[in-house]
C-alpha positions as CSV (number, residue, x, y, z in Angstrom):
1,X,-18.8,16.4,7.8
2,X,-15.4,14.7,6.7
3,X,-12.3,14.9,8.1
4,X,-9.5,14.7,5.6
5,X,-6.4,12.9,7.3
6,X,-3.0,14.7,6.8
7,X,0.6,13.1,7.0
8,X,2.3,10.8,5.8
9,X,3.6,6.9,6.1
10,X,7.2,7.5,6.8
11,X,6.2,9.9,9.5
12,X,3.1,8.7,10.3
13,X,4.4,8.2,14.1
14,X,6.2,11.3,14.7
15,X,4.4,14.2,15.7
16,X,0.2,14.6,15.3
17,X,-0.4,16.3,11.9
18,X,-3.4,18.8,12.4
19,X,-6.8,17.7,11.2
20,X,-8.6,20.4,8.3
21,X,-12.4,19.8,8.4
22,X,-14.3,19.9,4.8
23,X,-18.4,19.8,4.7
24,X,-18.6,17.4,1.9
25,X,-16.8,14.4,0.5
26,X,-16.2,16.2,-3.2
27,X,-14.8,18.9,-1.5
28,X,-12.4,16.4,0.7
29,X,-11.2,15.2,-2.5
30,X,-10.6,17.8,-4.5
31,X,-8.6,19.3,-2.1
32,X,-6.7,16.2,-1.1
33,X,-5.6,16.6,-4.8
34,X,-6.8,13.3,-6.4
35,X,-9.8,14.7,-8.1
36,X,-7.5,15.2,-11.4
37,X,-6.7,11.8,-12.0
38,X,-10.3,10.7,-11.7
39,X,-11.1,10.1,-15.3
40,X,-12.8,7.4,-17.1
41,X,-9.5,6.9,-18.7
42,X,-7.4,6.1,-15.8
43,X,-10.1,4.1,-13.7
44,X,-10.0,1.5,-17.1
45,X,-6.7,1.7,-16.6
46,X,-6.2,0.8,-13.1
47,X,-8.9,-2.0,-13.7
48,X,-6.7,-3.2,-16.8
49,X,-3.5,-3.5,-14.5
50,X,-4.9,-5.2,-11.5
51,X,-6.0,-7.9,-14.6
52,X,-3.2,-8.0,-16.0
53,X,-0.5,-7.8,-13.5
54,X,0.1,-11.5,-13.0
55,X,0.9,-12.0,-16.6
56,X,3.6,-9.2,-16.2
57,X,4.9,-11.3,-13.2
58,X,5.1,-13.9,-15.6
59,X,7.1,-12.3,-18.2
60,X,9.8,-11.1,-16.1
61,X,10.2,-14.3,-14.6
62,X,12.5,-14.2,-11.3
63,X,14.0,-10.8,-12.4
64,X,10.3,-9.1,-11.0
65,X,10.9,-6.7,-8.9
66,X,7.3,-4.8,-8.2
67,X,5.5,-2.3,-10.0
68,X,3.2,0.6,-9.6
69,X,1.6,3.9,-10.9
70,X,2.8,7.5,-12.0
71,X,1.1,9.9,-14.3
72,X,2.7,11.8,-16.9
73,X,2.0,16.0,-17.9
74,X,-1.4,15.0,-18.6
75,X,-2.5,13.1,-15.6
76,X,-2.7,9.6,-17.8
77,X,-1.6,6.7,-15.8
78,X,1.6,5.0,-16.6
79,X,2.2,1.5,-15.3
80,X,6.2,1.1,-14.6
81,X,7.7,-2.2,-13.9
82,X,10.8,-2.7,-11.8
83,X,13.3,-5.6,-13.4
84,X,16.4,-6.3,-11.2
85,X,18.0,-8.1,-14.1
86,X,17.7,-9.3,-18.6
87,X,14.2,-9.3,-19.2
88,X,13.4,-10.5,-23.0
89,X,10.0,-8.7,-23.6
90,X,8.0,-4.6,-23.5
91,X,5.1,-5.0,-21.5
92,X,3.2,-3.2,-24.0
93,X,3.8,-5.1,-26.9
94,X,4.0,-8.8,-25.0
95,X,1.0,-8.3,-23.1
96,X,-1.2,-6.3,-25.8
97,X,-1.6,-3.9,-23.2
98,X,-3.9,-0.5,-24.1
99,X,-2.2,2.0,-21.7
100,X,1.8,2.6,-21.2
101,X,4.3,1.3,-19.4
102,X,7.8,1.8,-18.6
103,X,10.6,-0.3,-17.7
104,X,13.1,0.4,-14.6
105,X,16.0,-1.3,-13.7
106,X,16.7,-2.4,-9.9
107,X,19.2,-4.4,-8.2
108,X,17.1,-6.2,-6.4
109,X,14.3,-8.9,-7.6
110,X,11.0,-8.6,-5.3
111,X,12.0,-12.3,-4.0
112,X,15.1,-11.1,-2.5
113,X,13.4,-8.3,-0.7
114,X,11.0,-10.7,0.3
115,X,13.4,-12.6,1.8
116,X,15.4,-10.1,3.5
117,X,12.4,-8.7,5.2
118,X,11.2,-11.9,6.6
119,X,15.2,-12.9,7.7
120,X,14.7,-9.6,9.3
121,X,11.7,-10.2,11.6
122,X,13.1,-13.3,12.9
123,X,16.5,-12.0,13.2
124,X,15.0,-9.8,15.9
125,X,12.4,-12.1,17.0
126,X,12.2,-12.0,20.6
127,X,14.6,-9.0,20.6
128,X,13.6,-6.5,23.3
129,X,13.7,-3.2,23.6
130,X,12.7,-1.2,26.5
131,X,10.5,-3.2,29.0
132,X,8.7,-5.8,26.9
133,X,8.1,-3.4,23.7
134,X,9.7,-5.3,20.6
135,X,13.2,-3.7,19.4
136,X,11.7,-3.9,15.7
137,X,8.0,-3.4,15.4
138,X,7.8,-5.0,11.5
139,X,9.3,-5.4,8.0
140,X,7.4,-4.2,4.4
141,X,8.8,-4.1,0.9
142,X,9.2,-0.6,-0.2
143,X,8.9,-1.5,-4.1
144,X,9.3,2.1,-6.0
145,X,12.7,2.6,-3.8
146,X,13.7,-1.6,-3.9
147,X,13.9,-1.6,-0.5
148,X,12.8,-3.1,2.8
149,X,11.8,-1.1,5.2
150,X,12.6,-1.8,9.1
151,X,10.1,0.2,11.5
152,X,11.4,1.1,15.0
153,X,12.0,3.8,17.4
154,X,14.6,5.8,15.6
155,X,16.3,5.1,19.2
156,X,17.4,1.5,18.4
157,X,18.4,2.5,14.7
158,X,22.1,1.9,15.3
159,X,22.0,-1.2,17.7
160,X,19.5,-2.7,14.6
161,X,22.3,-2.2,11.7
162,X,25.2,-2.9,13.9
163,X,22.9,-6.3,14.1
164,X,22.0,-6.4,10.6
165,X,25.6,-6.0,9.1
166,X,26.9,-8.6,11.8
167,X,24.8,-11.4,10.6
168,X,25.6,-10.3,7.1
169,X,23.2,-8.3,5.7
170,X,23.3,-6.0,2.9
171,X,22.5,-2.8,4.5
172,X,21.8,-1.0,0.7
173,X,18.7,-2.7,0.8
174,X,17.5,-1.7,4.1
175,X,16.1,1.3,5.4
176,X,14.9,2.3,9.0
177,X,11.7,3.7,9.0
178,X,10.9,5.7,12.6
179,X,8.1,4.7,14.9
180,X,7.7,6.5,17.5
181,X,4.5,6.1,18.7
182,X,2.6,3.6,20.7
183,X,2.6,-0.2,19.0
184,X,-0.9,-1.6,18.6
185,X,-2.8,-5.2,18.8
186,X,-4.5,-4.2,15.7
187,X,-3.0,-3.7,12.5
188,X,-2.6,0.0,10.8
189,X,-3.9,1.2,7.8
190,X,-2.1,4.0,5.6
191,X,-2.8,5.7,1.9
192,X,-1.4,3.3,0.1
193,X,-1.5,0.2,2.2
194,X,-2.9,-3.0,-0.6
195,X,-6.3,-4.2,-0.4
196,X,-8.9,-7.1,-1.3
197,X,-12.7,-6.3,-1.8
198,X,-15.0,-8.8,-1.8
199,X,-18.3,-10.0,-0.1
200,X,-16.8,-12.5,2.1
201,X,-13.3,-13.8,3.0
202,X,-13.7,-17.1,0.5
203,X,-15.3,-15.4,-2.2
204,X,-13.9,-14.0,-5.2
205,X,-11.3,-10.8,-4.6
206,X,-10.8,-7.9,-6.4
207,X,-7.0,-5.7,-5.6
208,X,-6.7,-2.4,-5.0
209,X,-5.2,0.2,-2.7
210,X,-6.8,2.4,-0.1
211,X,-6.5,5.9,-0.5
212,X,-6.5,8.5,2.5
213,X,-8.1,7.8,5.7
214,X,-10.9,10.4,7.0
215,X,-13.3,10.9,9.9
216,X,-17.1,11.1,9.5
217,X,-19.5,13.7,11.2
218,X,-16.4,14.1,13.9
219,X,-16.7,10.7,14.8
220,X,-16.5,7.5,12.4
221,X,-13.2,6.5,11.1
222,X,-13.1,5.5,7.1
223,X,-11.3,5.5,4.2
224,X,-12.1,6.1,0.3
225,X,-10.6,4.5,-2.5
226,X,-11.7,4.4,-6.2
227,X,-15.6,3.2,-7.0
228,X,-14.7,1.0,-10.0
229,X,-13.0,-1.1,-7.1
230,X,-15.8,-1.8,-6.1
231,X,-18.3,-2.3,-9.1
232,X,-17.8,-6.6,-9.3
233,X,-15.6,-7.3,-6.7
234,X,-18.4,-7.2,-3.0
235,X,-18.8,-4.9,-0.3
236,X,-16.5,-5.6,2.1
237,X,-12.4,-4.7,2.0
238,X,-9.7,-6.8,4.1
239,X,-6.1,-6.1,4.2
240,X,-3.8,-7.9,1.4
241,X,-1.6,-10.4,2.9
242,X,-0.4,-11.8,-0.5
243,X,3.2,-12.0,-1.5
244,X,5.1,-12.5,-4.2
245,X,4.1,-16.6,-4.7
246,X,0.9,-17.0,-2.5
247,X,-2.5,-15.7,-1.9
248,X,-3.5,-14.6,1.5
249,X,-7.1,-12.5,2.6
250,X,-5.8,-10.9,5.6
251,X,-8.3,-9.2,8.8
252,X,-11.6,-7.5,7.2
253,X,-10.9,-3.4,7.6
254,X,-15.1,-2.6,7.0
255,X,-17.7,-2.6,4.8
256,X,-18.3,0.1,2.0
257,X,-20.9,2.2,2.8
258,X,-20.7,5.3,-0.1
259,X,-20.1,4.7,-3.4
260,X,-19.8,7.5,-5.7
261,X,-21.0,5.9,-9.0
262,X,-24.3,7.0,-9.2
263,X,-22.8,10.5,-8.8
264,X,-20.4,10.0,-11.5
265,X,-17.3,9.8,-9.2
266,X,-14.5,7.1,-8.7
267,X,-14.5,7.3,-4.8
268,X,-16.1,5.3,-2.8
269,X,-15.7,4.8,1.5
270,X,-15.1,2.0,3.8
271,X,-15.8,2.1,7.4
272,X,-13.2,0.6,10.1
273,X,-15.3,-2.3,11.9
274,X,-15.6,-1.6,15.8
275,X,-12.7,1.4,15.3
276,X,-9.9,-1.7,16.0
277,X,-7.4,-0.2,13.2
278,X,-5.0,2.3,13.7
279,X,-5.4,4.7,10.4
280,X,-2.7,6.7,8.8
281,X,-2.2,8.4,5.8
């Protein structure tokens, strides 16, 4: 039996979301939704962007400022690309691409979000909250809204800006995300959250994203993601650490253990090793 998670990130610490049970995992992913963009189509595509990706980067120069995935009327995969600034070139027709893409324009470059969100951490480095718990529990790069977002208890939410704008931050770029619930040692998985697949932490990595988290025969945590993720790339995921100008293979998450191939469906599941990740979807 699976157990299809339901939430969301932003809320993901506010109150429990039921849990709805489904027998099999076709039947957890039709109704999550997803099983209409699982066509041959849209899994070349997804495998042609995480190729091509870096030579996008490259294009757009310092003006980058992230990219990802909508679907138009037909369920087809679009590729858009943020630009916070000039950028001399159509993804399409500079990087012979076979799918489309858009362009959107930003204010902010992924570089500067990068840098506020790190600034951020070690602005409140140290910073306590009540007892020993940590006024600001961690920064990410929201890149579809070019933003950073700042998770804490929505609490603190006014002490942290009155902070922020003091030591001169630009507050547009910024938003408080609320975390109300316990912090953890380990680290915490959501739909969404990057990935790398491969069959050890030095070997060769494939990207991709994880999907929505679920609970096996009431008692083994997992998460699926698309199949062709892992056709070359190795059995095992680990959580993406990279940024915008380094590499990193962060903690392993778990090893794959159903792949849907062989049943002519893009889904696949990973297991979470010794249950030490907090999942959310």
């Amino acid at each position: 039996m699976i157990c299809l998670s339901a939430g969301n990130h932003v809320n993901s610490f506010a109150e429990e979301k039921p849990l709805v049970f489904h027998q099999t995992k076709e039947d957890a992913i039709k109704t999550s939704g997803l099983e209409k963009y699982e066509t041959k189509r849209n899994s070349k595509i997804l495998g042609d962007i995480a190729k091509n990706i870096e030579e996008i980067k490259k294009s757009a120069g310092k003006n980058y400022a992230g990219s990802w995935i909508e679907y138009d009327d037909k369920n087809n995969i679009i590729q858009v690309v943020a630009v916070a600034g000039p950028v001399n070139f159509t993804p399409t027709k500079t990087n012979n691409l076979s799918y489309e893409t858009k362009i959107v324009r930003v204010k902010f470059n992924y570089s500067q979000l990068d840098t506020l969100a790190e600034r951020s951490l070690l602005l409140f480095d140290g910073v306590k909250g009540d007892g020993d718990e940590p006024m600001v529990f961690g920064t990410s790069i929201d890149e579809k809204n070019n933003r950073v977002l700042i998770s804490a208890r929505a609490k603190y939410f006014s002490e942290i800006n009155i902070r922020l704008q003091s030591a001169g931050f630009d507050i547009s770029a910024i938003h408080f995300e609320n975390q109300d619930g316990p912090a953890t040692l380990y680290r915490s998985l959501y739909g969404g959250s990057k990935i790398l697949i491969g069959d050890s932490p030095t070997s060769q990595m494939g990207g991709c994203t994880a999907g929505f988290n679920v609970v096996i025969d009431d008692i083994y945590p997992g998460t699926i993601t698309a199949a062709h993720c892992t056709v070359r790339n190795g059995k095992y995921s680990y959580f993406d650490d990279s940024s915008s100008n380094s590499f990193a293979v962060g903690p392993n998450i778990g090893e794959f253990f159903a792949i849907g191939w062989s049943d002519k469906m893009d889904a696949a599941i990973f297991g979470n090793t010794n249950f030490v990740h907090q999942l959310y979807q």
